[in-house]
Structures are given as C-alpha cells and as structure tokens.
N, C-alpha and C positions, 0 to 999 in steps of 0.2 A: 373209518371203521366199516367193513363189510359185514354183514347179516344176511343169514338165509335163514328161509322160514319152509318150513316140514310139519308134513299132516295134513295137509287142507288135499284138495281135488286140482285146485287150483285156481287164479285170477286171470280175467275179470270174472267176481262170482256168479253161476249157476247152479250152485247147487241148495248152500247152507250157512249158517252160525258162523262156521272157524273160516268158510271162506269169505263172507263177507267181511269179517273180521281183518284177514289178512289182505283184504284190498284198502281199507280203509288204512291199516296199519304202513302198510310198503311204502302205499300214496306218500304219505303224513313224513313220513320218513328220509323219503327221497328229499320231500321239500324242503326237509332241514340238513340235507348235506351227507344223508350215508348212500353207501352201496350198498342192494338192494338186489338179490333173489330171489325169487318163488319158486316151489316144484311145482310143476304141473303134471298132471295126468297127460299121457301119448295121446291119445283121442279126445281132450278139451278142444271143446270150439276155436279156443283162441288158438290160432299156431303160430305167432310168431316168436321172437326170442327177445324181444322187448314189448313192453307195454307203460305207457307212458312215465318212463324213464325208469322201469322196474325191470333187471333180467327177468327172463324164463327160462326156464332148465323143463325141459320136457323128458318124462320117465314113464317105462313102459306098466300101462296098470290093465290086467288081464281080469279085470273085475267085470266087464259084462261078457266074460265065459267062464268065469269060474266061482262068479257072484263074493259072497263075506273073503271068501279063499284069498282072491285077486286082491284085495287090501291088503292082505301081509307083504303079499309081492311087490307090489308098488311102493310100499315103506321101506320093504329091503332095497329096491332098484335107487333109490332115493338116498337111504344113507349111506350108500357105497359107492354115489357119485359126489357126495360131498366129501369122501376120504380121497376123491383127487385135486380136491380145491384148496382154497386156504385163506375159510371162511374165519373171521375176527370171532366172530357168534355164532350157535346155532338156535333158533326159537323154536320150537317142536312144540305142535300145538296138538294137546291129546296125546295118549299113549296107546289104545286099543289093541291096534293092529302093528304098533312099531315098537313095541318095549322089549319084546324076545330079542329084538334083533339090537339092545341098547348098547351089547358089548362091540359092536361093529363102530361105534359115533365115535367120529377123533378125536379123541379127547384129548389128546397130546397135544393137538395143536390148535382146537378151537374151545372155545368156553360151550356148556350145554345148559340153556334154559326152555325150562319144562313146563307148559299152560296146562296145568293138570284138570283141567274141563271137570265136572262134578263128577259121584259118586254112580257111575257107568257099573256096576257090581249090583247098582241096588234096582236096576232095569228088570221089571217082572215079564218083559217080554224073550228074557233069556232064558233056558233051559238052565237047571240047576248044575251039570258043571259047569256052563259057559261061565254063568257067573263067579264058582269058584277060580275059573283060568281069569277073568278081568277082574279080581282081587289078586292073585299074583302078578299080572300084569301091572296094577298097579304098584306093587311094591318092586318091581324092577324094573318100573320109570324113575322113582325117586330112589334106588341104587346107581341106577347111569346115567344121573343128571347132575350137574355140577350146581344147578341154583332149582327153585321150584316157585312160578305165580301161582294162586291162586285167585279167581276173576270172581269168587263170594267170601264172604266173613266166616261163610258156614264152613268152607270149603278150610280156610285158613286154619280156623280152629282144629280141624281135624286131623291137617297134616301135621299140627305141632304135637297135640294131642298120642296120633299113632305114631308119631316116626323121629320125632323128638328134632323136626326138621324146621326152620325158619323163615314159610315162603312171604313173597311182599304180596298184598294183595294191589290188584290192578283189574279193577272191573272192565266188564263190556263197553261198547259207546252207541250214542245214538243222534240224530239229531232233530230239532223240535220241530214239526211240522208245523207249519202258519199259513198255508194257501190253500183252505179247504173248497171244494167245489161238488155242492149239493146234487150235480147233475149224474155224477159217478153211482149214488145214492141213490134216485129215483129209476135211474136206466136200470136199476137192478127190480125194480118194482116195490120197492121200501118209502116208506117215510122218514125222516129224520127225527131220532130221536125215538121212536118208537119200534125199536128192535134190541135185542140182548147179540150176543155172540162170544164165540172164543175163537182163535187160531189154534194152531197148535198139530205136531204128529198124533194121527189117533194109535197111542198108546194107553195101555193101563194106568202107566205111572202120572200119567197126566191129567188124570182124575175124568176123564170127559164119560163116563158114564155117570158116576156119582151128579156131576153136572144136570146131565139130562135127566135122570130121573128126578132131578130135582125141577126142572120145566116143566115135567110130566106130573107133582104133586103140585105146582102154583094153579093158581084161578088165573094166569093169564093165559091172555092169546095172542100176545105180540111174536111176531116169528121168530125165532130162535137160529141165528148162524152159527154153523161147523164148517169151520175154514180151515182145509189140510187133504189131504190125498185121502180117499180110502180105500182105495184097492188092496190093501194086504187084508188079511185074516180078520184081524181086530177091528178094523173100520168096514169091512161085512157085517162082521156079527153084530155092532151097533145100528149098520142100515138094517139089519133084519127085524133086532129090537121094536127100534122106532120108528119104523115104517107107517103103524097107523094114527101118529102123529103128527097131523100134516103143518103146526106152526115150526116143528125141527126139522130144518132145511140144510141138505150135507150138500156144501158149494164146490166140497173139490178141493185142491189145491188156487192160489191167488197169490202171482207171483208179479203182478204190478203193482208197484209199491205205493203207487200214487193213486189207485182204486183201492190197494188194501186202507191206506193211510184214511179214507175220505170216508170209509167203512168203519173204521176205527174212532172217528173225529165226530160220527154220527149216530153213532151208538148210543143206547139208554147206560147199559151195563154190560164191560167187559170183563167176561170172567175166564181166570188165569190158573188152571188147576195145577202146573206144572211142580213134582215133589222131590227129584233127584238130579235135579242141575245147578251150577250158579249162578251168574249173573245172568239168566236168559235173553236172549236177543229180543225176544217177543214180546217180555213184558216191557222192555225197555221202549220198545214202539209203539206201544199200547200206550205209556206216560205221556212221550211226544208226542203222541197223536189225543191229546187231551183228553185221553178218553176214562171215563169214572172206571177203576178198578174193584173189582171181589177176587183175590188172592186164596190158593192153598193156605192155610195157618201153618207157615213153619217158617224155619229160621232166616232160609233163603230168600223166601220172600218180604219178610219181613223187616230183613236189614237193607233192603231196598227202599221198601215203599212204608213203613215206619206207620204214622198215623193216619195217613192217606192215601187209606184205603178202607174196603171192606175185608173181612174175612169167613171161609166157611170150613166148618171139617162136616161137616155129610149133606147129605142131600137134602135133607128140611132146612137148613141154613138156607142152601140157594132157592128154594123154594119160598120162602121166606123175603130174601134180597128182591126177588122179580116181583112180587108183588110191593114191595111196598120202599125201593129206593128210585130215585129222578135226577138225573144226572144234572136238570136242570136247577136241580136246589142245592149240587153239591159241589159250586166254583170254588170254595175253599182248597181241597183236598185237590181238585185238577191243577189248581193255578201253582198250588206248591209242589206236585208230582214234574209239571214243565220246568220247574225254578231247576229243581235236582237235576233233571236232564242238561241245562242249559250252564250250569255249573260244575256237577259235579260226574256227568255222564256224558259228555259233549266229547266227539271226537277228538279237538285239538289238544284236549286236558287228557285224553285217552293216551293217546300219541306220546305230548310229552311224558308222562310216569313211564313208558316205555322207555324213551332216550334214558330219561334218569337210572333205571335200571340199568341201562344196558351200562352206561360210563360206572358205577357203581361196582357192578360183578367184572368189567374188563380192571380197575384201580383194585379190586378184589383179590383178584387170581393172580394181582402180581405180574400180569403182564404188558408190557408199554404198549399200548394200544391208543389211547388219545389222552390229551393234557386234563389235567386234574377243572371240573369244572370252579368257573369264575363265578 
C-alpha cells in the first residue's frame, strides 16, 4: 500500500505539531512495510528525495514572499502533483490553507483521509472573517474527504454532532522521557524544582495572559518560564505588560528537545492553557516529561489527563495553584500521567491505529488494496 501524507512543511521536522507528527508517522510505517511519501516545502532544509526510507516529493511554497498567501499555493502545488501518481491513500493533515482546493484530490483513484486538527475557527487571533472563511473551510474538508480522524474526543464529538459524519479518533503520540540531567536546569540559572512554566505559541487562545496575571496575584517569587517565540504582536504586548515582573522570564523559543525535556522534568508546575486544539503535542510532552500539570478546564484537556491533573478557568485559580501545590507531593497523578503516555499515547500504538485505519477505509472503499487483516 502506498501513502502520501499532505499539509505538513515537511520532514525531518523544523518546524511543528503535524510535522513532527508526520516524521514519526512515515518512520512507523515504513517499518512495517508501506510506501511512504511526504510533501515537502522547495526550500526545506532537507533536499533530498528520500529520507530514511521515506520518499520526498518537493513542491514549490512561495510562503516566505507572499507570507499566509504562500500556504494555499503550496497546498495547491502539492495536490496536483499527487493527481499524477497513484497514491493507495492520501492523509491530509489539517485543512486551512488546502480545503478550496479539495475538488482537485483524486478521488477517483486514491482514498482521502482527513486529520481535521482542532477547532482553527475558534483562533481569536483571527480577524473575524478569516474565521468565518476557516468555518467553511472546514466544511469543505469534510465534503472532500472520503473518511475524517479526529486526534481529541472533543474534536470527535463534534464532527458527529455538526456533520452527521463518523471520524475514528486516533490521538497524538509522544514518548516517556527517563534520562533527566539537572545540568540543563542549573546552566539555565534555575533550581530544580523551584520554578513554574508553560510552552506554548503566545497566543490568546492559549490562555498565557490569564496565566500570568495569575503569577502576578500569587505571593510567590519562584521564577515563572514563557517558553515560545514572542516576536509577533501578542507576545510584545505581553513583554510590555510584564516587564516589571522580574520572576516572569520570556525564554523565546526552545527547540532542543532534550533542554526543553529536562525543563519540563524540573519544574514545580506546568501549566497548560491551551483552549482550541486536540490532542496537543505539548501537553503530551509535558505528561512524558513527568512533569505536574494545571490544565485549561475543558474537554480537551480533560479527556486526556482525566484526574491527573490540576485545573484552572481564571486567573485566581493559577494564583492559587503557585502558591500552594509541590510537585514533590504529587507522584501520584505524575506516575499515572507517564503510565498513559506509555500505553496509550506512545508512538508505536500511535502508528499502529494508523495501519488499522488505513487497511479499514482501503476494505471500505471496496477497493483491492491489501488482504483482509489476520
């Protein structure tokens, strides 16, 4: 069975979510026997046309000169090099920038499934039509898709709910981190254990002001990390805020995973504001990396991390949480957050629910694609 996989930037990832998603997925895949391509972006790092046993198909994306623009192009350049192949599957990950163009996907000769990524409509860093175009958008991913994942319960419920449509849920993956190394921690000028933080895009939807002024109503004075880029708009206006704050420390972006991990693994409390996504990559590495969580209260987060965790809806909640929880008293909730990852969010069990899908919708569609599993 051949699979190509559409929407990402491309692998090995530098960028995000769907792409590390789709490196881990391809990997996973190969190992068990399919054929295996990726689009990539023209100017991705990587240039060659294989990557450890993974095609690449390189397509032109005119996104750092015509910035949001360049994404539709790139999606277009992408599904109209796959109406010259003769892909088993197509996995199209996200709709955003690719769903106008949904009547173009061959559907005559490949199956289309659709990782309808969360509720991208409900992003308040979008201007109000933008929004109203990614609520169409999303309803003409799931007209030109032949099957629909959904990667939260929340997510699930919704597409049955509005669209009367039956996606399989098949969450994110991650894996348990177990070689922490203190030194990562102190080179930073930290103590162990005596720090709060979040990751995260500084977005609205992601709660991180709420967050901070909730640091800013505690009695503590443990330093507070903001790990994520801030140079857009929104992560100004919060350096401007809290500037005369000096335990909330904006670190930027941290894109080694083995310094984020160690940062994670060392934390008092990590708090997770994120309110319109599903399975987040983030909080998923937050579990693995044993680190005590305080979750958004919603559904999303919730059908993840269940009892173990904390939760906040305003700012005296978190204000509340920093003073008076210790990660050090809360092995419970960590040790059963690792068990979930290790079982039920672990790559290889990632992977497979993909294969089973895929042999699934190819016995589906009616078309002789591979032998009925044993």
């Amino acid at each position: 069975m051949h699979i190509a996989i559409i929407g990402t930037r491309g692998i090995p990832n530098n960028y995000g979510g769907f792409e590390q998603f789709a490196q881990y997925l391809s990997l996973g895949l190969v190992e068990r026997g399919f054929q295996v391509t990726v689009y990539n972006s023209h100017n991705h790092p990587y240039q060659k046309s294989e990557w450890n046993g993974v095609e690449i198909v390189h397509c032109n994306n005119p996104e750092d000169k015509l910035s949001s623009a360049g994404q539709f192009i790139y999606d277009f350049n992408c599904i109209m090099d796959t109406r010259k192949k003769n892909y088993d599957i197509i996995l199209q990950l996200g709709y955003t920038s690719s769903s106008i163009w949904g009547k173009f996907l061959p559907r005559h000769k490949s199956i289309i499934t659709t990782n309808m990524d969360g509720f991208e409509w409900k992003r308040t860093k979008f201007s109000r039509p933008v929004r109203t175009f990614l609520k169409f958008a999303e309803r003409l991913a799931v007209w030109n898709s032949d099957y629909l994942i959904a990667d939260s319960i929340g997510m699930q419920q919704y597409l049955i709910k509005k669209y009367n449509k039956n996606p399989v849920y098949i969450p994110y993956g991650a894996e348990v981190f177990d070689a922490p190394n203190v030194e990562d921690v102190k080179t930073t000028g930290l103590e162990p254990y005596n720090y709060d933080m979040l990751v995260a895009r500084l977005e609205p939807e992601n709660s991180i002001e709420v967050i901070l002024d909730g640091v800013v109503k505690s009695a503590s004075t443990r330093p507070f990390l903001v790990i994520g880029k801030y140079t857009n708009e929104y992560g100004q206006y919060l350096m401007k805020k809290f500037k005369d704050w000096t335990s909330i420390k904006f670190m930027g972006g941290i894109y080694d995973i083995s310094k984020l991990n160690n940062l994670r693994y060392y934390s008092n409390v990590y708090f997770h504001g994120h309110t319109v996504g599903g399975t987040n990559p983030s909080l998923l590495e937050a579990m693995a990396s044993h680190a005590l969580v305080s979750a958004n209260d919603n559904i999303f987060n919730r059908s993840i991390l269940g009892d173990d965790a904390y939760y906040f809806n305003s700012s005296t909640d978190v204000a509340t949480q920093i003073e008076k929880l210790s990660k050090l008293k809360a092995d419970d909730k960590i040790e059963n957050n690792t068990t979930k990852i290790a079982h039920q969010y672990s790559w290889p069990r990632i992977v497979d629910q993909y294969v089973e899908h895929f042999y699934y919708i190819a016995r589906d569609s009616g078309k002789t694609l591979v032998p009925n599993l044993t």
